[in-house]
C-alpha positions as a printed Julia matrix, in Angstrom:
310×3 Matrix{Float64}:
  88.25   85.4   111.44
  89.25   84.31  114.6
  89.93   87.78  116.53
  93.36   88.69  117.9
  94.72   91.89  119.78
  95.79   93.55  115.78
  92.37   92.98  114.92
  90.64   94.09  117.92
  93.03   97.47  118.39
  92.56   98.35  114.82
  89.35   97.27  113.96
  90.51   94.55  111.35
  88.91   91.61  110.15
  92.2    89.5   109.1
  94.7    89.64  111.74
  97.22   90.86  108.41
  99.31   93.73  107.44
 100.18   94.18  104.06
 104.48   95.04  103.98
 105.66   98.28  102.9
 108.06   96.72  100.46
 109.75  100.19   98.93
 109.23  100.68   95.48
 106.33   98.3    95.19
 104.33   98.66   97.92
 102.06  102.11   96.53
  98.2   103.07   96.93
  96.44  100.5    95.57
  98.58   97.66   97.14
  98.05   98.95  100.55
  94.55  100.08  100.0
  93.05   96.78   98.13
  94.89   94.56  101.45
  93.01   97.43  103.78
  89.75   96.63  101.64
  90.25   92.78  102.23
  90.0    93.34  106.15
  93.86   93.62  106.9
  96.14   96.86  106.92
  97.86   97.62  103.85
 101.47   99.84  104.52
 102.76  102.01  101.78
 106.87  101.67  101.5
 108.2   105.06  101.91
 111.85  103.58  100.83
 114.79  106.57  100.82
 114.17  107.98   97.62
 110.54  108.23   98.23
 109.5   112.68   98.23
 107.25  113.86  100.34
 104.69  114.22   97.39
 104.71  110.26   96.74
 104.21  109.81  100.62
 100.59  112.41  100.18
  99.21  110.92   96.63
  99.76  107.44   97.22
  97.91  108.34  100.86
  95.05  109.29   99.29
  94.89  106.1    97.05
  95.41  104.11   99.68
  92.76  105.8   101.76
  90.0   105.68   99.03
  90.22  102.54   98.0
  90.54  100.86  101.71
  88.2   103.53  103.39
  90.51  105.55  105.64
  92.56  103.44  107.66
  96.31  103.82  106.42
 100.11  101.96  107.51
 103.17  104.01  106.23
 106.51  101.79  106.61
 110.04  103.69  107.42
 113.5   103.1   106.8
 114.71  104.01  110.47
 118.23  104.1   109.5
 117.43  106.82  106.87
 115.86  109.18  108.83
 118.55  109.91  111.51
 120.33  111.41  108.49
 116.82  113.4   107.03
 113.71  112.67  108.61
 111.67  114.71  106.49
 109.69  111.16  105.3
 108.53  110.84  108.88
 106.46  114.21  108.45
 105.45  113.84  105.48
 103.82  110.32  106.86
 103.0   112.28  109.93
 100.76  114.78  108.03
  98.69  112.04  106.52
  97.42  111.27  109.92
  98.08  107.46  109.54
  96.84  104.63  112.22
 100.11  102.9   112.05
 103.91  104.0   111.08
 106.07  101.01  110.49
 109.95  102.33  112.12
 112.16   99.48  111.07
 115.66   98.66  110.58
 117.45  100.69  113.29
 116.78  102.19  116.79
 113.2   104.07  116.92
 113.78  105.57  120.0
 114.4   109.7   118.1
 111.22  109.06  116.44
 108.09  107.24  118.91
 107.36  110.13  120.66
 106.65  112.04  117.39
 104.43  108.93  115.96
 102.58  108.74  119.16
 102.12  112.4   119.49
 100.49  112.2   116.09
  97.86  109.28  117.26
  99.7   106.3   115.86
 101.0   102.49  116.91
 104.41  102.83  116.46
 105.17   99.22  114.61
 109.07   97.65  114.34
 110.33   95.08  112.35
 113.13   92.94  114.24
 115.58   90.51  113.2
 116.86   89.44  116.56
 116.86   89.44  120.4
 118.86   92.57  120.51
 116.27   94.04  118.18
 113.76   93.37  120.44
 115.28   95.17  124.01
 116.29   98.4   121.46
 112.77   98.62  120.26
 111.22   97.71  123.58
 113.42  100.49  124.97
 112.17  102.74  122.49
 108.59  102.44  123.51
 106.87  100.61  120.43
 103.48   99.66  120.47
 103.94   96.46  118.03
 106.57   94.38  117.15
 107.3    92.14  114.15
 109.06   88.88  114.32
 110.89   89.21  110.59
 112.85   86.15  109.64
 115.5    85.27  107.41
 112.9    83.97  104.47
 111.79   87.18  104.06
 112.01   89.19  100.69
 113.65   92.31  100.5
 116.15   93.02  103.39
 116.05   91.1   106.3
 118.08   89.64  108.96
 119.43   86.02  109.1
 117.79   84.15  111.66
 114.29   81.59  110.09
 111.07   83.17  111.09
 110.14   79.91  113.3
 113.3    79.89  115.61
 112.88   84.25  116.01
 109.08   84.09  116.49
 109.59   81.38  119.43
 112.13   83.34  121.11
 110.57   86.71  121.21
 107.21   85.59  121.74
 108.71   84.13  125.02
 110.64   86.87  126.02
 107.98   90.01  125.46
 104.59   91.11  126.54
 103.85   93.32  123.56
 102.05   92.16  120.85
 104.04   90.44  118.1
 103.29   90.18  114.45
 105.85   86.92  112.44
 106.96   87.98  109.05
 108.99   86.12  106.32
 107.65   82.99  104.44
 104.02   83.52  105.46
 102.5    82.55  102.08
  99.3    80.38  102.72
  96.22   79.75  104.84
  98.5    77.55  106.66
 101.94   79.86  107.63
  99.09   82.34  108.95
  97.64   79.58  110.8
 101.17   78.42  112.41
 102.3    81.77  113.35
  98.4    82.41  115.62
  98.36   78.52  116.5
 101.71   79.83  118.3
 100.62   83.03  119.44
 101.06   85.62  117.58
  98.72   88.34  117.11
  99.36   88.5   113.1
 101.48   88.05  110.42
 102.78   90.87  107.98
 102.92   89.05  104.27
 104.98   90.92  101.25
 105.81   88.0    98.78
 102.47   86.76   98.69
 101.44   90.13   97.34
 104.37   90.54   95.02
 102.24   88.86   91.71
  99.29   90.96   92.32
  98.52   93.72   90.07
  98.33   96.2    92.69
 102.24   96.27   92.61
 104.88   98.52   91.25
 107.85   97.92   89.62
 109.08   96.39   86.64
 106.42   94.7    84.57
 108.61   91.45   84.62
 108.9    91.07   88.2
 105.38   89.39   88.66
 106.47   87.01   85.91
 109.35   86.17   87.64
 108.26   85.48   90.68
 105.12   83.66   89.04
 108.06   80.75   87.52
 110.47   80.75   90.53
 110.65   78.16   93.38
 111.5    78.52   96.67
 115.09   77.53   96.24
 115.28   80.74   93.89
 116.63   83.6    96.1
 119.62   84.94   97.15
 120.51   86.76  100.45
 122.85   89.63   99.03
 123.48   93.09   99.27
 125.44   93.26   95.51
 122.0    95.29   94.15
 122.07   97.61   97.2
 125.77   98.1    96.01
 124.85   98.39   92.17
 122.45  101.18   92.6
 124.11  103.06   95.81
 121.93  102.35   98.17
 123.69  102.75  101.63
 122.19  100.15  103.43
 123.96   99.34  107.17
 126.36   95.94  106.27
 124.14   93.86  109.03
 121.21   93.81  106.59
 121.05   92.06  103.02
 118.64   91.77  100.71
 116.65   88.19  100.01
 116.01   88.39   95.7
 115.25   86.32   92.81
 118.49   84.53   91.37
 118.99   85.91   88.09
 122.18   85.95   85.47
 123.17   89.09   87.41
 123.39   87.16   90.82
 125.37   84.0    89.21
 127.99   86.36   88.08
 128.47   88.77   90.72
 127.29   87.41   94.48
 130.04   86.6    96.37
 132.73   87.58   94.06
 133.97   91.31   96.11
 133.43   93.48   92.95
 133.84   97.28   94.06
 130.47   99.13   93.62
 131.63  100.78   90.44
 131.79   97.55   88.9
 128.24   96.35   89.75
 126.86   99.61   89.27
 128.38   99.36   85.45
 126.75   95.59   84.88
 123.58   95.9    85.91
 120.48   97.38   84.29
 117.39   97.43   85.89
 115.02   97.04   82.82
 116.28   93.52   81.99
 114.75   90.84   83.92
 118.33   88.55   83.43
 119.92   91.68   85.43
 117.35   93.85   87.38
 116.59   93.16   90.94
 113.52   91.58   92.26
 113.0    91.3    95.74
 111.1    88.54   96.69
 111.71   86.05   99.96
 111.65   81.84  100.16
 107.32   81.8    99.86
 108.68   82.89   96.3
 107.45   79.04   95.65
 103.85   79.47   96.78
 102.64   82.43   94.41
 101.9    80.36   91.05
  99.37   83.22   89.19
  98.57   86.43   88.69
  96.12   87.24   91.64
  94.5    90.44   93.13
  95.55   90.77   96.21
  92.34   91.52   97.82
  92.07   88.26   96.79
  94.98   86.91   98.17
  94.59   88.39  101.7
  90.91   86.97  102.13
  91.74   83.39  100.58
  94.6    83.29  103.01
  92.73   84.37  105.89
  90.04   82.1   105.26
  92.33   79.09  104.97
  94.25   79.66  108.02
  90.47   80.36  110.0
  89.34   76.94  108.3
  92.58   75.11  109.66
  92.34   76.63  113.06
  88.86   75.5   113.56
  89.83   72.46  112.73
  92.1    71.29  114.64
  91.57   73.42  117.77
């Protein structure tokens, strides 16, 4: 693969990090992207214990042969940042310290011989996270699954890219050979892919989520923060969630139910009301794939296109 500064600092082969989507992002996602050549990240989400954090470490460490990515909440920890030593402990390369101002927290990752990676969804981002002192920073668009910010990955990536020297990573609707290649052809050292991933077997979660990614389209999502509402998760109001449209979105995005309500219509076992995250590349995943797999067919497209046309 045509090297980069991510590969080259970390000793990759794909200039690709695997997303540490919470609650489906465990072990043997993270490890099996590691084992492709990238950097899988295990999603320490809030209601991850410190015990997930050490035996999904080891899984991921076995099967990708040592390196390991945890991804933070930041906005959790300044109320309990017990996660962040718990991550700390399992000596990781990289700790992902996203949504919310790292600055309490580099020091600590540093001290404990990590990048300190953030995600960002805007300008603004970018001079809090740059004050902070990260080593990495991700260009996350609006496409993305899971929570985001609302800005398209193309317009965000230009506009940081020009107004950084550190080395950026573009997130959200990165699905192919070809979004890798567009994101390096404009200079960026990486991309971070989740949705891709999402119909692997590696993943956790719901059984039904791969099969409902597997039949949606592109069109199929919905920026919302109704499921963050349904199952009280206190998420700061500047950042929704991208999902899979489902009966439970028709009904209830946009209408100002209290959290009571959703909380008392949805169920997360049926696939008509549960929430699957999943961002606009939702279109692009079409089968059941590994995603070792996944990660080497898409860095081997995007290689084939670059030395192509450049």
């Amino acid at each position: 693969m045509i090297g980069t500064w991510l590969t080259r600092e970390l000793g990759l082969e794909v200039p690709v990090f695997g997303a540490p989507m919470g609650g489906r992002a465990g072990g043997r996602l993270a490890g099996e992207v590691t084992r492709a050549g990238g950097l899988g990240l295990l999603g320490a989400a809030r209601y991850a214990t410190p015990e997930w954090i050490a035996e999904e470490s080891a899984v991921a460490r076995e099967i990708g042969g040592g390196l390991l990515g945890v991804g933070l909440m930041t906005w959790s920890l300044d109320a309990d940042d017990t996660l962040l030593d718990a991550a700390l402990a399992e000596k990781p390369r990289v700790v992902s310290l996203s949504f919310g101002d790292p600055a309490p927290y580099v020091e600590r990752v540093h001290a404990a011989g990590a990048l300190a990676v953030s995600q960002i969804n805007t300008i603004e981002d970018l001079r809090v996270v740059e004050r902070a002192g990260v080593d990495v920073v991700i260009a996350q668009g609006g496409e993305a699954g899971g929570h985001t910010g609302r800005i398209g990955t193309l317009p965000l990536l230009q506009e940081v890219l020009d107004a950084t020297d550190l080395p950026v990573l573009a997130a959200g609707g990165i699905g192919t050979g070809r979004g890798l290649a567009a994101v390096l052809a404009a200079g960026a050292d990486g991309a971070m892919i989740g949705t891709a991933l999402l119909a692997s077997p590696e993943t956790v979660g719901p059984e039904y989520a791969r099969a409902r990614l597997i039949d949606a389209g592109s069109a199929d999502t919905v920026y919302t923060s109704i499921f963050d509402q349904a199952r009280d998760q206190p998420w700061p109001a500047r950042w929704g969630g991208r999902a899979l449209t489902n009966d439970y979105t028709d009904k209830w995005h946009g209408q100002g139910a209290d959290n009571d309500t959703l909380a008392a219509a949805y169920d997360p076992a049926d696939p008509r009301q549960g929430v699957v995250y999943a961002g606009e590349a939702a279109g692009l995943v079409t089968s059941e794939r590994p995603a070792g797999e996944v990660v080497r067919t898409i860095a081997a497209d995007a290689e084939r296109l670059l030395r192509r046309r450049y």
